[in-house]
C-alpha positions in Angstrom: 0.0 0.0 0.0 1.3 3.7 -0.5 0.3 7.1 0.4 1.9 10.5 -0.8 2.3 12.0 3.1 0.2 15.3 3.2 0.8 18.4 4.8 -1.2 18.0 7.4 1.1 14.8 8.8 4.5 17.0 8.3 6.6 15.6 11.3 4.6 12.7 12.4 6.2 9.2 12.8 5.9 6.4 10.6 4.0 4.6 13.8 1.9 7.5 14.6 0.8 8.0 10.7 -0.4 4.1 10.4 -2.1 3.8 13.4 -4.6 7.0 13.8 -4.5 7.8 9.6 -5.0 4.4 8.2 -6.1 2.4 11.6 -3.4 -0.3 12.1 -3.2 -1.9 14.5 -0.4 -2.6 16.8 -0.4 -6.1 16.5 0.2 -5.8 12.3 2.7 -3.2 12.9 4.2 -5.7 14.8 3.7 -8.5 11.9 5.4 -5.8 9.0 8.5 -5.3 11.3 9.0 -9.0 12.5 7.6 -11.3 9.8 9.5 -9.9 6.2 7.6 -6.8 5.7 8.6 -4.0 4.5 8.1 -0.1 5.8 9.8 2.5 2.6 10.0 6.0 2.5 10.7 7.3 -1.5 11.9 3.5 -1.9 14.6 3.4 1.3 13.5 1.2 4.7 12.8 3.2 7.4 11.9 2.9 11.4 8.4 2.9 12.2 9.6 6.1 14.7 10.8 8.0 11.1 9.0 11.1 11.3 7.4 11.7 7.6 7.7 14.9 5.5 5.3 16.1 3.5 5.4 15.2 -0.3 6.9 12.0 1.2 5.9 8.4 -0.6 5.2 6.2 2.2 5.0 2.2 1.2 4.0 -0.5 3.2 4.9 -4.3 2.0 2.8 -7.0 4.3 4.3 -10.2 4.7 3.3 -13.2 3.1 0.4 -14.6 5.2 0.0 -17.8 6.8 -2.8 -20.8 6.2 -3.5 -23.4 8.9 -3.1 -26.8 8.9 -6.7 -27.1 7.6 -6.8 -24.1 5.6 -6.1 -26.0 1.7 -8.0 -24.8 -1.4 -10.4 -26.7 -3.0 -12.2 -26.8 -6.5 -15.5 -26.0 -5.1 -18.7 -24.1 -6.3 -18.8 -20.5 -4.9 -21.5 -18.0 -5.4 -19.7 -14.5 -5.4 -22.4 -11.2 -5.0 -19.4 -8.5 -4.4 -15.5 -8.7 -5.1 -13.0 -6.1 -4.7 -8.8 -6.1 -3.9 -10.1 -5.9 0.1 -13.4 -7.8 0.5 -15.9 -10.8 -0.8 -19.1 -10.8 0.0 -20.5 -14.6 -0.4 -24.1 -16.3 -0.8 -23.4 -19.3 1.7 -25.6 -22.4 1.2 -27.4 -24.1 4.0 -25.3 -27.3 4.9 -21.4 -25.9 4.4 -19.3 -25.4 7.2 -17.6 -21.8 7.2 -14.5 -23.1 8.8 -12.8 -26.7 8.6 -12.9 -28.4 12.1 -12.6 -31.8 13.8 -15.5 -32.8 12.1 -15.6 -31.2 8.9 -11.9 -30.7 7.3 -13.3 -30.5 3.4 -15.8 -29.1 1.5 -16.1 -26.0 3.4 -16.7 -21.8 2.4 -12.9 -21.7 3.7 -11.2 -24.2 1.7 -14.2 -23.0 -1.5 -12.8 -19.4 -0.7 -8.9 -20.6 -1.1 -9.4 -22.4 -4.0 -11.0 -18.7 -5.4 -8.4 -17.3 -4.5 -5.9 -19.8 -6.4 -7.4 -19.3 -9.6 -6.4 -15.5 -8.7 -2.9 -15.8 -7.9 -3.7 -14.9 -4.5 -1.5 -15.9 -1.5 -4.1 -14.8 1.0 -5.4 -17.2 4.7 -9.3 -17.2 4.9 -10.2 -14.1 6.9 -14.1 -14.8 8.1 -15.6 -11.4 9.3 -19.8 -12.0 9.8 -19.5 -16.0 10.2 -23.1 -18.3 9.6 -23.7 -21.5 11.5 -23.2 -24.6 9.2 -27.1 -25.0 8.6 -27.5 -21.1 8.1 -27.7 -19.7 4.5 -27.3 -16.1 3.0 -24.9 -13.3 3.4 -21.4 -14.1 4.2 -18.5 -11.1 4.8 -14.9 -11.8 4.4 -12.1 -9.6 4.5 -9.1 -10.6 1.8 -6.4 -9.9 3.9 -5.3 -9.2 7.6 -5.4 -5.1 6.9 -9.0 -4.6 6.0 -10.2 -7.7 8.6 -8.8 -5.9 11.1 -10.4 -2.8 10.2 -13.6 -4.7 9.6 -13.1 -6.2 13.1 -13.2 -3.0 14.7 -16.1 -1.9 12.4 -18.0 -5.4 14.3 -16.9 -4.4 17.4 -18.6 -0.5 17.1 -21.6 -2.4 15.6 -21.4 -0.7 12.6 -21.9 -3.7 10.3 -25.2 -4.1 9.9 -27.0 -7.4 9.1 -30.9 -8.9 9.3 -32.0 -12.3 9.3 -35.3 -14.2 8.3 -36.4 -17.5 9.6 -39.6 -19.5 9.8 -40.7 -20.5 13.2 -42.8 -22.7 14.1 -46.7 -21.7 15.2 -47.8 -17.9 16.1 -46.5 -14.9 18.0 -48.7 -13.2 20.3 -46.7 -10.0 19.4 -46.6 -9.2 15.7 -43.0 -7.3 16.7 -41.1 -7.0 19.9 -37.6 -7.8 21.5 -36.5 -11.0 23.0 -34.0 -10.4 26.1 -32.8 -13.2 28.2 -29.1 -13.8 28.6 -27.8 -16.9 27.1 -25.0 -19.3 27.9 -23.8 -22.4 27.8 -26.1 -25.8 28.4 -24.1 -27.9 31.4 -22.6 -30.9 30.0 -22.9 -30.0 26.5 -20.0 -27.9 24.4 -22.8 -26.7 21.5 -26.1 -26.4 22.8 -27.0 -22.8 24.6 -29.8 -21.7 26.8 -31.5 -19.2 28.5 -29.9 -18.6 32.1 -29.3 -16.2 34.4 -25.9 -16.2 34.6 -25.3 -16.6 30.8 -24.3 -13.1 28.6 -26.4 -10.5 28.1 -28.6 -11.3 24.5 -31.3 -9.2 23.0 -33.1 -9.2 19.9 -35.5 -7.6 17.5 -38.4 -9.1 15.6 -41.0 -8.1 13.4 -43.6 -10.8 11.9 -43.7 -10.7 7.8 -46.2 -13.7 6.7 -48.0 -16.2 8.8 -49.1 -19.7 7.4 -51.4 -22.5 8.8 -48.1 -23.7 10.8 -45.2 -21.2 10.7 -44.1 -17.3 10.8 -41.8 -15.3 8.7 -39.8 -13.6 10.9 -37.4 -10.7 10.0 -34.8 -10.6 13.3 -32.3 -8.1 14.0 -29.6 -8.2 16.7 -28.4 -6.1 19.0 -26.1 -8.8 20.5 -24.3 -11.6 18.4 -24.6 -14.6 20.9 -23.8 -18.4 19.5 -27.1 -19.5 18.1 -28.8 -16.4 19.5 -31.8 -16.7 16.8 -32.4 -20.1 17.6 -32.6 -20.0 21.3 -34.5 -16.6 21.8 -37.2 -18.3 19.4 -36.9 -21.5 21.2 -37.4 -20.2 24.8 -40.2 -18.0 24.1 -42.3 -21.9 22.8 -41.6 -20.5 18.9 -38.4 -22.6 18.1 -37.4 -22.3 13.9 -38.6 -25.0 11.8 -36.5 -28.2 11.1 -34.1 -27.1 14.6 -34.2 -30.2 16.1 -31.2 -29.3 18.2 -33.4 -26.6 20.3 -37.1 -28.0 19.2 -38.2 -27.6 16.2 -39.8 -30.3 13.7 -37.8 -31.5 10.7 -41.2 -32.7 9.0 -41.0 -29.6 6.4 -37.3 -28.7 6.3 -34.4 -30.6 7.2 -32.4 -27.9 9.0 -33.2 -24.7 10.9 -35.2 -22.1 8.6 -32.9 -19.3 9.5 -31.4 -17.3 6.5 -29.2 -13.6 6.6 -30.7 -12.0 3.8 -29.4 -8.1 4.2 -25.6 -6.7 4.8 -24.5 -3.2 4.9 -21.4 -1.8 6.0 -18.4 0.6 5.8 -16.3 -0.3 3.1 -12.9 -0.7 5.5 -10.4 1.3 3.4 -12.7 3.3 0.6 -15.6 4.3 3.4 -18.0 4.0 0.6 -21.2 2.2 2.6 -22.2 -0.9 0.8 -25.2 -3.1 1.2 -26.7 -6.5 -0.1 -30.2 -8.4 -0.4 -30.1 -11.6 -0.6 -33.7 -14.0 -1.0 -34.1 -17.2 1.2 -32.5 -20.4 -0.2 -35.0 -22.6 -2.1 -35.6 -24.9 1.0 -37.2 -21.9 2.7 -38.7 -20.6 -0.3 -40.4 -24.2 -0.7 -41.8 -24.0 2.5 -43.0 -21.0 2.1 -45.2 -21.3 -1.0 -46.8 -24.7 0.6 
């Protein structure tokens, strides 16, 4: 990356200029000095304590990052909605693991995402910014390299990433719209399943009813916390668990996994701070169930 230093940052250091202009972080300051990187002024290696002069060319080279053990690309279908040098935005299908684990080593968005990224010459890890449960579909965020996730990272952590979800639980709410807000932690014994308890982490979120069926609601849900398997859970103590979650409840007669789908991202675009935002319809499982 480069930037022509401006009057306004006449006299600052190298250190100062990349952590309060561009938002580094100290940890991939760290990384650039320690791990091959490079830090130029007009073309010579400098200090990050170098204080800059105006007119100056200021070049940063990252170091080559590194994939985990798991982390190997993979000829696999990938639905792209928005590609640029810094970030992908992805349409995740319902049964794909974002991440390899224990359990899953193959076939996921991670290794799909690598294998992208092959085909592109791209030396890149798998950098996962807004990540979906396995049986979740729709919107996916991920940054392209460890610059823009970290900025993206602290965009999360502001709450300025915005996201909605629809799902299709089972029955009818008494309340058309409302908020759910019971803290939520982990079920004794079990290293997935959450529930509602008191001295579990503060969780609360927003629903508004769309459709409602013989058997189900269409649910648009916001949140204002991000939980493990908030969505599920709030639904699921409140007697209204999503269709085809048998984990927390709900029937697998109409749909084999839990009706739960993020259909709308907008956000900050990390290093041109144009806001960008997606739509994305259910999958055709939820779509099916919907029309019958």
């Amino acid at each position: 990356m480069k930037w022509t230093i401006d009057a306004a940052n006449d006299g600052k250091m190298i250190r100062y200029y990349l952590q309060h202009v561009h938002g580094f972080s100290r940890k991939i300051i760290k990384s650039i000095i320690h791990n091959d990187g490079e830090i130029l002024v007009n073309g010579v290696p400098k200090t990050v304590r170098y204080q800059l002069q105006a007119g100056d060319e200021l070049s940063v080279n990252f170091p080559k990052e590194q994939r985990g053990h798991y982390l190997r690309p993979e000829e696999l279908p990938l639905v792209v909605v928005y590609e640029d040098d810094d970030v992908l935005v992805i349409e995740k299908p319902p049964g794909v693991a974002t991440v390899p684990s224990g359990i899953h080593r193959t076939g996921t968005i991670a290794n799909a995402v690598l294998g992208h990224y092959e085909r592109q010459g791209i030396s890149y890890t798998f950098h996962v910014v807004t990540r979906l449960d396995r049986d979740t579909s729709g919107l996916l965020l991920i940054a392209k390299h460890r610059y823009s996730h970290s900025l993206l990272v602290r965009s999360q952590k502001a709450r300025t990433i915005s996201r909605s979800y629809q799902a299709i639980v089972e029955g009818h709410l008494e309340n058309k719209q409302g908020t759910i807000d019971f803290p939520i932690g982990r079920k004794d014994g079990s290293i997935i399943e959450r529930i509602v308890r008191e001295d579990g982490k503060h969780a609360r979120t927003h629903y508004e009813i769309l459709k409602e069926s013989a058997y189900h609601s269409l649910v648009n849900i916001r949140l204002e916390t991000g939980r493990t398997h908030q969505i599920r859970v709030h639904f699921a103590h409140i007697g209204h668990p999503l269709a085809g979650d048998d984990l927390y409840g709900g029937s697998t007669e109409f749909i084999s996994r839990q009706a739960l789908h993020c259909h709308w991202l907008k956000f900050e675009h990390p290093l041109s701070k144009e806001t960008l935002e997606f739509r994305l319809p259910p999958a055709d499982d939820m779509e099916a169930l919907l029309k019958n």
